[in-house]
C-alpha positions in Angstrom: 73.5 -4.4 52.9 70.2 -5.8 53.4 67.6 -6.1 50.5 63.7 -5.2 51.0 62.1 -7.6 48.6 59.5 -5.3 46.5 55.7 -5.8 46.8 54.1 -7.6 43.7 51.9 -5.6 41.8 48.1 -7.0 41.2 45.1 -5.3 39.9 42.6 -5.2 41.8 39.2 -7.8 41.5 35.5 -8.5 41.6 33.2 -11.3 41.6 29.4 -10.9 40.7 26.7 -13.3 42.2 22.7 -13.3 42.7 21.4 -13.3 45.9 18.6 -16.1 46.5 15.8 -15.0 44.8 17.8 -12.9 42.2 15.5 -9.3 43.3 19.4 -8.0 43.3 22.9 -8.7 42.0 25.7 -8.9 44.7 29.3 -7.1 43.7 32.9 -8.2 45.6 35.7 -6.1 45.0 38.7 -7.0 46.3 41.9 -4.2 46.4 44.8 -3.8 43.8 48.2 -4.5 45.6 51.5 -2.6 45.2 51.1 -0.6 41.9 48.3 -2.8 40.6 44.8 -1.2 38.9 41.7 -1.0 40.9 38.7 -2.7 39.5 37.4 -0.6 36.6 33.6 0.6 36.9 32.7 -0.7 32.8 34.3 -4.1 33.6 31.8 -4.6 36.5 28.8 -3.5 34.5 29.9 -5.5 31.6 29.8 -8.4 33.7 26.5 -7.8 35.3 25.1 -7.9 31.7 26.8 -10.6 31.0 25.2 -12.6 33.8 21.5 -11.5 32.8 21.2 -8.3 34.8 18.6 -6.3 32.6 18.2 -3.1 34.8 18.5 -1.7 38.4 22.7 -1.1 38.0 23.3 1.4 40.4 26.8 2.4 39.0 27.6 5.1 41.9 27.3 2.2 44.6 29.6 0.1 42.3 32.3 3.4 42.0 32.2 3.6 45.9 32.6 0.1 46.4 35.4 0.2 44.2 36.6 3.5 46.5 36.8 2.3 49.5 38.5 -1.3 49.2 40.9 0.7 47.3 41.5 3.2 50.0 40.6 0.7 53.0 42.6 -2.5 51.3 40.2 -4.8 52.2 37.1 -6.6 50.1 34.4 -4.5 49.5 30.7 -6.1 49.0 27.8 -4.3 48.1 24.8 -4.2 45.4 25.3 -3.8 42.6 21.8 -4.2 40.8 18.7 -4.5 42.4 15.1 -4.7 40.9 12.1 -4.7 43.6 12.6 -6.9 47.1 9.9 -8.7 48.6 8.3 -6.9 51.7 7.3 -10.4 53.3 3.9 -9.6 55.5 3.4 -9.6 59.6 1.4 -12.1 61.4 -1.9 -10.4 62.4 -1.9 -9.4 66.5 -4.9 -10.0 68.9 -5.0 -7.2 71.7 -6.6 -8.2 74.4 -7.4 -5.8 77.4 -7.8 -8.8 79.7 -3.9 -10.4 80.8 -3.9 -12.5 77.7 -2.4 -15.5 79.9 -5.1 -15.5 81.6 -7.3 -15.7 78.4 -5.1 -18.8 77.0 -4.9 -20.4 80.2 -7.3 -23.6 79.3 -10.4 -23.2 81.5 -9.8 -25.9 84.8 -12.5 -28.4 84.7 -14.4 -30.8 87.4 -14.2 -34.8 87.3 -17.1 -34.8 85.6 -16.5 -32.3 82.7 -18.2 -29.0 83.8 -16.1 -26.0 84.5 -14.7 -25.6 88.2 -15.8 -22.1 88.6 -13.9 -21.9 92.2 -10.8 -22.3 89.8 -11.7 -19.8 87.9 -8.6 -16.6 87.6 -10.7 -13.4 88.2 -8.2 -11.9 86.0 -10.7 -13.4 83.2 -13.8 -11.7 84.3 -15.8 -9.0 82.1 -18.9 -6.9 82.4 -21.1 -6.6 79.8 -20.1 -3.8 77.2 -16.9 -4.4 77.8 -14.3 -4.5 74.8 -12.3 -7.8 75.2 -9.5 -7.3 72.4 -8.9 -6.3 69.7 -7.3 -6.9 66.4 -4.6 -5.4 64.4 -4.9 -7.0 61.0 -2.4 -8.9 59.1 -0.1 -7.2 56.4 0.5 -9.2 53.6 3.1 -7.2 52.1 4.4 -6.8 48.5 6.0 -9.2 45.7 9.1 -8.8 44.6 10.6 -8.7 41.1 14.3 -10.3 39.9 16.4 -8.2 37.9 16.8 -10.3 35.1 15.0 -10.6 31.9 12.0 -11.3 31.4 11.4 -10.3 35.1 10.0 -12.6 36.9 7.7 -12.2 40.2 9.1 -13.2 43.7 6.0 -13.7 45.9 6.8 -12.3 49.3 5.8 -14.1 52.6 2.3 -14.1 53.7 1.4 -12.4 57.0 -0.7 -14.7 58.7 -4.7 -13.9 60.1 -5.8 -13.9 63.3 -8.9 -16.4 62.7 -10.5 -15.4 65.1 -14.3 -15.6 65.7 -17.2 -14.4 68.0 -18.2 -17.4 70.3 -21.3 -17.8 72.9 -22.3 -14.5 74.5 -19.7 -12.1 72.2 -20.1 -10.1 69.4 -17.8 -8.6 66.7 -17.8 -5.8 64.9 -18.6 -5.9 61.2 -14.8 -6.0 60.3 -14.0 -8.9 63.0 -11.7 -6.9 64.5 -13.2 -5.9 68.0 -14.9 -8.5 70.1 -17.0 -6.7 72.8 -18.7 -9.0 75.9 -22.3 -9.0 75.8 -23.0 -10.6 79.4 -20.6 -10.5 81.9 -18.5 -13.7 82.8 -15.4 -15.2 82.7 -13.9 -14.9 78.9 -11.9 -18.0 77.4 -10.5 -19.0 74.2 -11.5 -22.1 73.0 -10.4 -23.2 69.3 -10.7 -19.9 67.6 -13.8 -18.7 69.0 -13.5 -16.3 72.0 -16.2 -16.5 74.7 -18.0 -15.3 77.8 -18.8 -17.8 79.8 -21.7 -16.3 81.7 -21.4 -15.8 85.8 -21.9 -13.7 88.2 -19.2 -13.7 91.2 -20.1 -12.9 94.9 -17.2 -12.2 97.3 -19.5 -12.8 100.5 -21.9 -14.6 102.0 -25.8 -14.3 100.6 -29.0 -14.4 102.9 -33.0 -14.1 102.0 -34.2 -14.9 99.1 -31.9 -14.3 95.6 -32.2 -14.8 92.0 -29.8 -14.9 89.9 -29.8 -14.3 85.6 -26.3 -16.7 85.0 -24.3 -19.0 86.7 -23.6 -18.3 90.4 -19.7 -18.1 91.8 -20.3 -18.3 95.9 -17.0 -17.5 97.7 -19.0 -17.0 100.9 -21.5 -19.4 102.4 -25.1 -20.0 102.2 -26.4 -18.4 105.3 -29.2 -20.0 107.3 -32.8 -19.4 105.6 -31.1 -18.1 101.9 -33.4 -19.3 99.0 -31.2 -18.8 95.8 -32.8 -19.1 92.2 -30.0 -19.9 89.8 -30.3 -19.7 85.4 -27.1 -21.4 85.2 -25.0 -23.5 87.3 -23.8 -22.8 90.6 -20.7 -23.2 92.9 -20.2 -22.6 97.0 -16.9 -22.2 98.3 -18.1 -21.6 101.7 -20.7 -23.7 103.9 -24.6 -23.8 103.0 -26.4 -25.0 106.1 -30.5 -24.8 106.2 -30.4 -23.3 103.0 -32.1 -23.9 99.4 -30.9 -24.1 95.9 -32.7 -24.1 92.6 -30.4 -24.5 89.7 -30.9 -24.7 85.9 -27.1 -26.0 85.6 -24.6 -28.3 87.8 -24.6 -27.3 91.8 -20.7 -28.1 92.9 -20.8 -27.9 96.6 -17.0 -27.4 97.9 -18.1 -28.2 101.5 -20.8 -30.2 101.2 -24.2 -28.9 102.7 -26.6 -30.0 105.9 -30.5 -29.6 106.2 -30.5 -27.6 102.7 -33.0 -28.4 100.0 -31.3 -28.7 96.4 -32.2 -28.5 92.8 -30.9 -28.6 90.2 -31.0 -29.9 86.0 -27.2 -30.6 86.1 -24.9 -32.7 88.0 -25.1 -32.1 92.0 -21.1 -32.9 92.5 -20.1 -32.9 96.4 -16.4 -32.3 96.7 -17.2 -32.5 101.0 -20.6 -34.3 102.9 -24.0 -34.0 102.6 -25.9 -34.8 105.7 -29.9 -34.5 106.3 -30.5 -32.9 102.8 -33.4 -32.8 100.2 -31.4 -33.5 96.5 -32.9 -33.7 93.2 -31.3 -33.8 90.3 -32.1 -34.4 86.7 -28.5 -35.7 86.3 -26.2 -37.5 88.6 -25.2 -37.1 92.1 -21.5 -37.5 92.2 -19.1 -37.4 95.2 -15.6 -36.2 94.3 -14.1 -37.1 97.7 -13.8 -40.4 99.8 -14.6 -38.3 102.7 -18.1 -37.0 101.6 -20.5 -38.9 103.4 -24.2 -39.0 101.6 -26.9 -39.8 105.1 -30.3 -38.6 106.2 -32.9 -37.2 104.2 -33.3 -38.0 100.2 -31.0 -37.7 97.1 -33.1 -38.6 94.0 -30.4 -38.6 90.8 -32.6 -39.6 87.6 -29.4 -41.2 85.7 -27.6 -42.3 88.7 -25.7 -42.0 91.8 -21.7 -42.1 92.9 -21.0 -42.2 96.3 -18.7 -43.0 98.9 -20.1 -43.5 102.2 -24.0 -43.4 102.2 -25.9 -43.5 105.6 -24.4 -44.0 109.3 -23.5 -46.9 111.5 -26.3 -45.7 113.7 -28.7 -46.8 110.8 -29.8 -43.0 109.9 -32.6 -43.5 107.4 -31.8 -42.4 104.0 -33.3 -42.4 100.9 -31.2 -42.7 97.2 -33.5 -43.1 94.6 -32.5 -43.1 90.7 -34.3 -43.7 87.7 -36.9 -40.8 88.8 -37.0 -37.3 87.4 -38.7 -35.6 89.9 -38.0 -31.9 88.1 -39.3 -33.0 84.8 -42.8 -31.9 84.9 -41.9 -28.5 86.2 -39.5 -27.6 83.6 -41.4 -28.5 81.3 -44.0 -26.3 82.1 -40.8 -23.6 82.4 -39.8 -24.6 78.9 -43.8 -23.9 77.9 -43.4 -20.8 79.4 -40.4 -19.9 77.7 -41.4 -20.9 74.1 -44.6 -19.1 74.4 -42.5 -16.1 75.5 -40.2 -16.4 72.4 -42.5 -16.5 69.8 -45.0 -13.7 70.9 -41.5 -11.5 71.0 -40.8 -13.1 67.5 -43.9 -11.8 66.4 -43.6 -8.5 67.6 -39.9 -7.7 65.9 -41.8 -9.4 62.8 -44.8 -6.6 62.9 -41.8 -3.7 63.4 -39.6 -5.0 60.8 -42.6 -5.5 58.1 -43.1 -1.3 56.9 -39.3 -1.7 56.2 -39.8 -4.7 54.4 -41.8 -2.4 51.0 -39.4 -1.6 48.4 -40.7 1.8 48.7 -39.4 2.5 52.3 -37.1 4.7 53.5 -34.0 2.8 54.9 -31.0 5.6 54.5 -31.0 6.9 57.4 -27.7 5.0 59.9 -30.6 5.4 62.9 -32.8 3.3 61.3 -30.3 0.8 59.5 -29.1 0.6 63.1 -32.5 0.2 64.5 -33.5 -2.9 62.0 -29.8 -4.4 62.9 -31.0 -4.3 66.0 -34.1 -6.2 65.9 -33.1 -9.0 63.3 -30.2 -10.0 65.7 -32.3 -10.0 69.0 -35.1 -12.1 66.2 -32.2 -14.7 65.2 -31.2 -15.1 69.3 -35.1 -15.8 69.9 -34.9 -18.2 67.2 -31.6 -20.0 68.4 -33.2 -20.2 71.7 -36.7 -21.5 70.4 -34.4 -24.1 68.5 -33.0 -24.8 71.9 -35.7 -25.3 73.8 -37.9 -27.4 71.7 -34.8 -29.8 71.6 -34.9 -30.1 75.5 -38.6 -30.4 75.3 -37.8 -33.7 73.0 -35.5 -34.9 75.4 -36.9 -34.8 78.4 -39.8 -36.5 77.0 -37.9 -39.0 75.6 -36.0 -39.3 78.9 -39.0 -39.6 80.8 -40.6 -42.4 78.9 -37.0 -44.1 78.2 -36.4 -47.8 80.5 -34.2 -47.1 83.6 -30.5 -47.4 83.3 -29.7 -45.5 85.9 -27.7 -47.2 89.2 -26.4 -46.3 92.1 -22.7 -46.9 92.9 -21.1 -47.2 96.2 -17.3 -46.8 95.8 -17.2 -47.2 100.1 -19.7 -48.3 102.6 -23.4 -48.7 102.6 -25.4 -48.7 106.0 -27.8 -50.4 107.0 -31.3 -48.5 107.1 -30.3 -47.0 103.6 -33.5 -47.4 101.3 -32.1 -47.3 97.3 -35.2 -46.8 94.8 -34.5 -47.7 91.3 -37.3 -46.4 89.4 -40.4 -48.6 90.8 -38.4 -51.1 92.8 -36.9 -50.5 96.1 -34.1 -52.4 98.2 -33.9 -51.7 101.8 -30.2 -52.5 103.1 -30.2 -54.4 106.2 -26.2 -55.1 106.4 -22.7 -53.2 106.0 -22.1 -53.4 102.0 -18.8 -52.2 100.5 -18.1 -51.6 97.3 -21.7 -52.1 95.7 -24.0 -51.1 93.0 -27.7 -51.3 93.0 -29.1 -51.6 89.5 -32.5 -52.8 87.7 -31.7 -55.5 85.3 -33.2 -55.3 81.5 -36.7 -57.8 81.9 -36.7 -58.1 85.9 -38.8 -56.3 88.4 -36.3 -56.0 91.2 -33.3 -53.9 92.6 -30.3 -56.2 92.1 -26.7 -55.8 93.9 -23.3 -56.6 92.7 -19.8 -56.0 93.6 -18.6 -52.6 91.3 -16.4 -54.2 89.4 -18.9 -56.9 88.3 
């Protein structure tokens, strides 16, 4: 006859533990075996106390802990005391109703710095008006509270801001949490300012005569006879070919241009040739290919000229001058112009603004605390843009009277019949250079040529 060795009998039991910030008081209860005693509610509580639990028991949770490892013969863990959690905060969220990776996307740029417009994703673009994104604010949740005594408070987790900040040509509500466009452009996020970058695209080619308020985006070509007017910079995907351009920013020509006048205050950047054209530039003149060719008619660069190829081996005459603003006197006389215009509107917002200025006037109304809003932001642009302009003034004055520095710089060939002008002195070339700069040397009264990388 076999003999069934009988089942020890152990009473049940329980360990008690804080968790990490001691907000509660964990319970383990492990099961009686054979005939043993579950884990007895009082013992539990005693030990809680014991430990420097002051309040928060829940006795119930502890009784149906006890319950079911009884019942279930396993280990049991629950809490057993708890005083007040931490709600740790959430991270504020910008919405933006643009594709927000096109909005990160870093904007692409041109060798020389400016933005390559062509590159621009037209997933960016906004009219004016237009709400960009906006922001649902952080929570920053609630302490918590241990249950021992004295209690002590457990600082919850910090949701985190958004930071961010109206940049050029955007405007945010009085809360900072919607950013509305106020020209249309191409929005980007630089730092933690979010901006327009002002522009106006065209899908087609323009013709006649055209003026245009903010930079230009050309996908089409210049057609024969078009006279554009530019306040910003300009790019042309397509061809321009007897054609004229009048920039206030950089011109970047993707395929060069032929018999076409241009001007403009910024960088005139050729990514293909320009052949029998009028250029003037209050910048540089800068080839971005080895293929652009620079022959027939004149380029004047007032800092400077890069080029590849300049004239023909047929000895087209071609004229690079540098060292000579030839755009200077006219915008100043624009820049007159504009200040004049600025402060006869600062004037006027002053005279509207002044009845509201009497401590007796009626402000209460939202129409006309909307109204004087109104006019002492338009008053601080015209002031910003006063400020901006009489700093241009000063530098283009100072520019003008500065000594030439400027050069030009032949990374390719040089024909002959190429005349370079550097600001009073010219140099006719009468053989096949490569690799050349012509410069005027601090103290002489001639155009001097070296190798570039002397």
């Amino acid at each position: 006859m076999s003999i069934i060795p009988q089942r020890a009998s152990v009473d049940g039991s329980f360990w008690v533990f804080f968790n990490e910030d001691k907000t509660q008081a964990m319970l383990l209860v492990a099961p009686p075996q054979g005939d043993g005693n579950p884990v007895r509610v009082a013992d539990v509580v005693h030990a809680l106390e014991e430990m420097g639990v002051a309040y928060g028991i829940d006795e119930q949770a502890i009784r149906d802990a006890i319950q079911r490892a009884t019942q279930l013969a396993t280990k049991v863990q629950v809490v057993a005391a708890e005083g007040v959690v931490p709600v740790h905060g959430t991270d504020a969220k910008v919405n933006y109703r643009l594709p927000e990776e096109a909005v990160l996307r870093a904007l692409s740029l041109l060798p020389d710095g400016s933005v390559d417009y062509l590159q621009l994703d037209p997933a960016r673009y906004i009219q004016a008006g237009q709400l960009i994104a906006t922001v649902v604010p952080a929570n920053h949740g609630r302490p918590g509270r241990t249950v021992t005594f004295p209690p002590q408070t457990v600082p919850q987790r910090l949701g985190k801001e958004a930071n961010l900040r109206a940049g050029e040509h955007v405007s945010a509500s009085e809360d900072n949490l919607q950013f509305t466009a106020e020209q249309s452009g191409y929005v980007y996020l630089a730092g933690d300012k979010l901006s327009v970058l002002p522009a106006q695209p065209v899908t087609g080619d323009l013709q006649g005569a055209q003026e245009f308020a903010s930079a230009l985006v050309l996908r089409g070509n210049l057609l024969p006879g078009a006279r554009v007017r530019v306040h910003g910079d300009v790019a042309v995907s397509g061809r321009c070919e007897v054609a004229e351009i009048n920039a206030r920013g950089t011109c970047y020509l993707h395929h060069g241009a032929q018999d076409s006048q241009i001007a403009a205050d910024g960088n005139v950047l050729l990514r293909a040739s320009a052949l029998n054209c009028s250029i003037s530039t209050r910048k540089r003149v800068i080839a971005l290919s080895e293929e652009v060719q620079i022959a027939g008619g004149r380029t004047v660069a007032f800092e400077g000229v890069e080029a590849y190829t300049i004239g023909t081996p047929a000895w087209t005459p071609t004229e690079m001058v540098a060292g000579v603003d030839t755009l200077g006197d006219e915008r100043l006389f624009e820049i007159a112009e504009e200040i004049r215009r600025c402060e006869d509107n600062i004037q006027k917002i002053n005279a509207a603004l002044r009845p509201f200025a009497s401590v007796t006037a009626d402000v209460s109304s939202p129409e006309k605390k909307e109204a004087i809003q109104r006019l002492m932001t338009h008053r601080r642009r015209l002031e910003a843009r006063l400020k901006e302009l009489q700093y241009e003034k000063r530098s283009i004055t100072i520019q003008v009277n500065a000594p030439v520095r400027a050069e030009v710089a032949v990374m390719g060939v040089i024909y002959p019949g190429v005349k370079v002008t550097i600001g009073k002195y010219s140099y006719l070339v009468e053989t096949e250079m490569r690799a050349v700069r012509f410069f005027v040397a601090r103290g002489e009264a001639r155009v001097q040529v070296r190798a570039l990388n002397n």
